[in-house]
C-alpha positions, 0 to 999 in steps of 0.5 A: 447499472451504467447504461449503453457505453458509446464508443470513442473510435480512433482510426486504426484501432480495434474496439471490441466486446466479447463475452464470457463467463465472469462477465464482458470484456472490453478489448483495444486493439491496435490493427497498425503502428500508431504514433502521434497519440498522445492528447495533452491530458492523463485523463483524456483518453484518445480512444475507448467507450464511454458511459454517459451518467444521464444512464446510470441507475438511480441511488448508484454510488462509487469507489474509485482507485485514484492515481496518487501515491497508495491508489487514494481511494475516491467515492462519488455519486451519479453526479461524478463528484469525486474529490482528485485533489484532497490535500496539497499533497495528494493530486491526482488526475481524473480518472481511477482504476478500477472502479466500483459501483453499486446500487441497492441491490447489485454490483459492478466492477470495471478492472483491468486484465492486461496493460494496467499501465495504459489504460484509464477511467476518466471522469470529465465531460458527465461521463466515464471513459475507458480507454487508452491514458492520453498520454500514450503516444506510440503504439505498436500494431498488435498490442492489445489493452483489456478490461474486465466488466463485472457484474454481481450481487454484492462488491465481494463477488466481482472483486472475487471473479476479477481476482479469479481471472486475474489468477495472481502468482501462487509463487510468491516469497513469503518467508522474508524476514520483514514479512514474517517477523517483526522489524523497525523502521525509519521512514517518514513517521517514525522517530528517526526519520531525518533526525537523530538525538544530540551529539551523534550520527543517525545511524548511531541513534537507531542501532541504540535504539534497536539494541535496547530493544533487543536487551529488552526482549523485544525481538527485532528481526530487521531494520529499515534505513530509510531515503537519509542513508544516500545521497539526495540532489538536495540532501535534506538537513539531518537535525537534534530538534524539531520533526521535519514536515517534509523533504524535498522530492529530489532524485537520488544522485548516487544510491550509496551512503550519504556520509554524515549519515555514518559519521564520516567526515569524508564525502565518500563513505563505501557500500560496505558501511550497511554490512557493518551496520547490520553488524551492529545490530546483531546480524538483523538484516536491513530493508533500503530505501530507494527513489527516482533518480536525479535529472542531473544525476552523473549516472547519465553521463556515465552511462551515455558514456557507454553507450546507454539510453536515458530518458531524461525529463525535468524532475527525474530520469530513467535508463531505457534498459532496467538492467542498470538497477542490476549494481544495486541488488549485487551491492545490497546482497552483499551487505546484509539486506534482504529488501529494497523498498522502491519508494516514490513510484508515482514520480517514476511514472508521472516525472519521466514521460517516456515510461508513459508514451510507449506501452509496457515500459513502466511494466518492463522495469517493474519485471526487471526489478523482479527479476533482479530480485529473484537472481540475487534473493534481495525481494522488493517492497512496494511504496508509493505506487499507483493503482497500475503499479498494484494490479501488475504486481500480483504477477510480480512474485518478489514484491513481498508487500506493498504500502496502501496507505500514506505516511503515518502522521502524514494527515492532522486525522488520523482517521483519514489514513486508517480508511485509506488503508481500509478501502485500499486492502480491499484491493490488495486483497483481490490482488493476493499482495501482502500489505503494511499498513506503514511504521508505528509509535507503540507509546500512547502515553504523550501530553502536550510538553511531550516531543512530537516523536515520544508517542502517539495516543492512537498507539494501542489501534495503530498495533492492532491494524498493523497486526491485523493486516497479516503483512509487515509490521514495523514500530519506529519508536523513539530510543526508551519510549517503547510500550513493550506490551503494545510491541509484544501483542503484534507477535509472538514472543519470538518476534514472529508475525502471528498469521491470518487469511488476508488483510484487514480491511473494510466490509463492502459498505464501509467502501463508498464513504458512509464511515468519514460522513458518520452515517456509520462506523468503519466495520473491517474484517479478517479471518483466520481459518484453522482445521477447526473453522474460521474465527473472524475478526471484526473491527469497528472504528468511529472515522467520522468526520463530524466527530460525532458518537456512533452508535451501530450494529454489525449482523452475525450469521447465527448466535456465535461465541464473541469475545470482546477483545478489549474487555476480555470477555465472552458472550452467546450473540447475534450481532456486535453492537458498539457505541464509539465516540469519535477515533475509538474502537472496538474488536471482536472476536467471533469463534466458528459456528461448532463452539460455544462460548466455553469452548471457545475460551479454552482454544483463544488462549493468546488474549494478549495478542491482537490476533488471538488465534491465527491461521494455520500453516499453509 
């Protein structure tokens, strides 16, 4: 499908290819200490093989995984025209992992299987190189870096012999309350992220908030308090009016309370406020937002002082030894948090150089966190990580989920963020990670004299996806304006997040970009098997870009009992076939093969719930 690879030698190094049952493997391999590796540029690798798009198979097409926050997904053609920089905002260099790519009639996948965080796929020059990121330096004799080739029949098949060879934990937490029940959040997107109603601080804001649902039977099992809780190099203005459109990317000074924040006057506000503050809220324990830390930041110096290594660049530092996260873990234990959310993962990596020149340091951190983590019982949420930082965590058994899309109403469509999350679920998926789709607005009754912060008129698909996911799900409405109807069908009435196979994501045509140019509508799917079969959800969503009413036909394998969901009615029938004008959609529910449309309506009883029959235990 690519044609013959060239090798791109490096003195030194090792270039093999080695067969075996899934497919090829490509492996580099250091025969000595290397240094001086580095050649300027992220995405021109210093050794590795390359693939000439004058080889390629005609019609080929491909979805790639760039190195932006969330993985962005990028597609493109035999002319490698993919799109690195799409907003301001979301950059990345050029190159992807993995990588997919189909014709007519077969598949391939080039993925990584050791050193996720070494390796890249460029794109320059007309061609694909694999190697070795050029911003490696240092490379010790022995270490070896590889890369799974996979060919097949269709994506789902090399994603599954990929996902098979890379056999992620089967240990991983899953009884977290954020991952199992329903929770409230205050991140970028939601109500009060940085802003707070008249006359009282943040925090006060968001625990009337979460209490009124609570009194309200809308049963909140744990609350985020996002990067506002503590204490910024440039701490952002927390304000009564306006929404902010951004904060700035300073590093943490100190990860303890920002005392505005809790309504102190005094600059020094102690670790034990969050403890009273789970308190308030009814013994719901909090997930804590995390970022990089500040160049200037007096760690350091305290560190140095005994005795520590700081890799110090000009946007962010890093202690050499990630035991020194160890203080925060304790603290949060402490106070009734059960999740830390290591936020801006991207800037780890790109804004302190050192955890790029020499292998396995991003990884070591990565697996100190994890191990922090599992001594103390505070689990880890990933957000804002590259497509590195995912693959590696499907080792990492206290990473409970992981964000694989970007902020909500971060982008003026809509659309653009829900494809985002379906393409890159379809990597979670291959990677057994948990997901959240990010915080949500219930309310969809907004006009336009309406606060931006009052609702959201995509509120009732935002509910469905974060349902459908199977992973977190977290509302961030603003106090009194829940639609606790909405609320209520992500979970049962004990706030418990109702259960299915794997997350929601597109079906494999809907992956290299044929849904936002209208030549289709997104089609994604989940399943739910319980001892009587498998009922499959399937999803269709009108994201194209010329807003144009799409009319599509998704194929069942024989006459199934269908319930259209949002009718609430059952048919015999082949196929689902739905006309969306742009941004609406559709969901149907498709019983096993052994019901009829009877039957059927008898074992979905929970129709007011998204997922209306969920997996069974285990």
């Amino acid at each position: 499908m690519l044609g013959d690879l060239e090798i791109v030698p490096l003195d030194g190094v090792g270039v093999e290819r080695i067969q075996s049952d899934s497919g090829e493997r490509l492996r580099l391999v250091a025969e000595r200490d290397l240094s001086g590796l580095a050649t300027g540029r992220f995405a021109r690798p210093s050794v590795g093989v390359r693939w000439s798009s004058q080889r390629f198979a005609e019609g080929i097409e491909f979805c790639g995984f760039a190195f932006t926050q969330f993985a962005f997904p990028v597609v493109g053609d035999a002319s490698l025209d993919f799109d690195f920089t799409p907003s301001d905002g979301v950059r990345s260099p050029s190159a992807v992992l993995p990588l997919l790519a189909r014709t007519t009639d077969a598949a391939m996948l080039l993925a990584p299987l050791t050193a996720a965080h070494e390796q890249v796929i460029a794109v320059r020059d007309g061609a694909l190189t694999w190697g070795w990121h050029g911003d490696l330096d240092e490379v010790p004799a022995g270490c070896t870096t590889e890369l799974g080739v996979y060919r097949g029949d269709s994506v789902s098949a090399v994603l599954a012999a990929w996902s098979a060879d890379l056999a992620p934990t089967s240990d991983r937490v899953r009884d977290n309350p954020l991952t199992t029940h329903l929770s409230y959040w205050t991140d970028n997107g939601a109500a009060y992220w940085y802003r707070t109603e008249a006359d009282r601080a943040i925090v006060d804001s968001i625990v009337e908030a979460v209490r009124t649902l609570q009194d309200d039977g809308i049963p909140i099992r744990a609350v985020e308090l996002d990067s506002w809780w503590y204490r910024h190099e440039t701490p952002p203005p927390i304000v009564e009016i306006g929404y902010p459109r951004g904060v700035p990317p300073s590093g943490t000074m100190r990860w303890e309370p920002r005392a505005d924040a809790f309504g102190a006057a005094d600059a020094e506000v102690s670790v034990d406020v969050l403890g009273e503050v789970s308190a308030r809220l009814q013994g719901a324990p909090l997930a804590l937002h995390a970022r990089h830390l500040s160049p200037r930041s007096p760690y350091i110096a305290e560190g140095v002082e005994q005795g520590e290594t700081w890799w110090v660049d000009e946007l962010a530092a890093q202690p050499a030894d990630p035991a020194f996260f160890r203080r925060w873990f304790d603290d949060a234990a402490a106070n009734g948090v059960t999740v830390i959310e290591q936020d801006w993962m991207l800037m780890f990596w790109f804004w302190v150089r050192e955890l790029r020149a020499h292998p396995g340091r991003a990884l070591e951190w990565q697996r100190a966190m994890n191990r922090h983590a599992a001594a103390t019982g505070v689990d880890l949420l990933w957000c804002m990580a590259t497509p590195a930082d995912l693959v590696e965590a499907a080792h990492l058994d206290h990473v409970i989920a992981v964000r694989t899309s970007d902020d909500y109403r971060y982008a003026d469509d809509p659309a653009e963020l829900w494809a985002w999350f379906l393409t890159v679920n379809r990597l979670a998926h291959a990677l057994d990670l948990p997901v959240f789709k990010d915080v949500f607005f219930s309310n969809a009754d907004v006009g336009p004299g309406d606060d931006p912060i009052d609702g959201d008129p995509h509120a009732e698909l935002e509910a469905a996806l974060a349902a459908l996911s199977g992973g977190v799900v977290g509302i961030g409405d603003r106090a009194g304006r829940t639609d606790r109807g909405v609320v209520l069908r992500t979970c049962d009435d004990d706030g418990r997040i109702r259960r299915v196979d794997r997350p929601i994501a597109f079906v494999d045509d809907g992956l290299f970009g044929a849904p936002p140019r209208g030549e289709a509508l997104g089609w994604a799917t989940t399943t739910a098997t319980t001892s009587d079969g498998t009922w499959t959800y399937v999803l269709a969503i009108n994201t194209s870009s010329p807003r144009s009413t799409i009319t599509d036909t998704f194929d069942l394998e024989d006459d199934r009992a269908v319930l259209d969901w949002r009718t609430g009615s059952w048919s015999s029938r082949r196929s689902v076939d739905v006309t969306l004008e742009a941004r609406d959609w559709s969901l149907a529910v498709v019983a096993p093969p052994s019901f009829d449309v009877e039957s059927a309506a008898l074992v979905a009883v929970e129709v007011d719930r998204y997922v209306v029959v969920e997996s069974d235990p285990g």
